[in-house]
N, C-alpha and C positions, 0 to 999 in steps of 0.2 A: 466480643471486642471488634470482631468485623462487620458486626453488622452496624455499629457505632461509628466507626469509620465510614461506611458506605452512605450511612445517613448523611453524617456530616459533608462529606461531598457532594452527594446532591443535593442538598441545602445548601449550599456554597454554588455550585453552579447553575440550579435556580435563580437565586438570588442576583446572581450578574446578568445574569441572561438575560433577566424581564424585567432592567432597569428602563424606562422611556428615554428615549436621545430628547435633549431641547432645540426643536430645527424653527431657523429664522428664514420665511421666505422672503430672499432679496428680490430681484427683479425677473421680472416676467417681459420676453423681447417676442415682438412680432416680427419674424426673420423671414415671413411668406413670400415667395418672388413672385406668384403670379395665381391670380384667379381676384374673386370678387372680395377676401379677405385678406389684402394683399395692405399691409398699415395699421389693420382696423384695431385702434386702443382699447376698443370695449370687448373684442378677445381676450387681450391680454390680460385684464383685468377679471375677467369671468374664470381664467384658468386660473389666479392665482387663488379664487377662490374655493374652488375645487381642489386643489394642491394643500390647502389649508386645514378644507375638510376631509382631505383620503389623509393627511399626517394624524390627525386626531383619531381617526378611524381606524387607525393600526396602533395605536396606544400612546404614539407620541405626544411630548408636548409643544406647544406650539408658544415661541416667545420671543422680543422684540429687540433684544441683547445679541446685536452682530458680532458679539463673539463667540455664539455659541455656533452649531450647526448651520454655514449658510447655504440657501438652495438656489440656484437660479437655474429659470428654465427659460429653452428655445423653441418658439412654435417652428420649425423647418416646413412641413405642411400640412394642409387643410385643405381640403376639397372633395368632389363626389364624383366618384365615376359612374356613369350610368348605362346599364348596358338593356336596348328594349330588342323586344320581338313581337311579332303578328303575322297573324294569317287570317284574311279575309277579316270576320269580323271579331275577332280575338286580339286581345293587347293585354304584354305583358312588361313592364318594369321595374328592373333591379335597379335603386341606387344604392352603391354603397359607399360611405361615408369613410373616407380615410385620411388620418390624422396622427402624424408623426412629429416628437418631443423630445427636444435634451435635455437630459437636467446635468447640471455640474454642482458637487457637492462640495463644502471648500470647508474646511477644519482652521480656525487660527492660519487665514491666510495661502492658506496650502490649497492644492486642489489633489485630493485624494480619488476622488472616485468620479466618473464621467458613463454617460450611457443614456444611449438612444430608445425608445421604446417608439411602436407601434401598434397604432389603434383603431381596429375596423369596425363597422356599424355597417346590416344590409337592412333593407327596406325595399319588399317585395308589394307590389302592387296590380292586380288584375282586371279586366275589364274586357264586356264583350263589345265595347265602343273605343272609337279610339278617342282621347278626348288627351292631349297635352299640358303636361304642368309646370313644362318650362325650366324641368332641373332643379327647382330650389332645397335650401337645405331647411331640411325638417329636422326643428328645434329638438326633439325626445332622441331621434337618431344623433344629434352630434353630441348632444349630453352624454350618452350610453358610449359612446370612442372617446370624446376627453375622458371621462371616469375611469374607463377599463385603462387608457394608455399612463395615466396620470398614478393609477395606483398600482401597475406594473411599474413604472418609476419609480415610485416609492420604496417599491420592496426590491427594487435591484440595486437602491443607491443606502438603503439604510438597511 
């Protein structure tokens, strides 16, 4: 009889547990104050599709009914720190790609759940010339920080 019981429980809270939420991503804000992605729509845009595909990727569904689950996220920052070194004819640089996100989770209006994530990307580069690449951001490195930041979001808002 108990072990009937015990079944049934955890088939009961299975069952709830690993139903998919339906989340609707609302709007995606480039809120950057300063650097060279300081506006840029074609961020914002690139993150919501990433946001799209880390919700699918943890089992959610993804759907277009703003009354179910809405997301909206905040770019706050984006940018690379880079930090070099040399000696004579050694060069060494680290950029690291850091990239910081709100997302606000809203239920029927409500705003239940709120939370910042933080996402780093480093890019170590070597050479015994010195040769300057002027800081830019390298596309594989900022992919790898929105992803990681976008799907720590995920899993702290859902």
């Amino acid at each position: 009889m108990k072990f009937i019981l015990i079944t049934i429980l955890i088939s009961l809270y299975t069952s709830l547990s690993a139903q998919p939420v339906s989340v609707y991503v609302n709007n995606v804000t480039n809120k950057v104050k300063i650097g060279p992605l300081t506006g840029n729509k074609n961020l914002a845009f690139g993150i919501k599709n990433i946001a799209e595909e880390a919700i699918l990727d943890k089992g959610h569904d993804l759907t277009n009914d703003s009354s179910a689950f809405k997301l909206d996220l905040e770019i706050i920052y984006f940018d690379i720190q880079q930090t070099s070194t040399g000696v004579s004819v050694f060069h060494k640089t680290e950029n690291e790609t850091i990239i910081r996100i709100k997302g606000i989770l809203y239920t029927n209006d409500k705003k239940p759940k709120e939370y910042i994530a933080t996402g780093k990307s480093s890019e170590i580069s070597t050479s015994t010339m010195i040769i300057d690449e002027g800081g830019g951001f390298n596309q594989a490195s900022a992919r790898s920080a929105l992803k990681k930041t976008i799907v720590n979001l995920i899993d702290k808002l859902l």
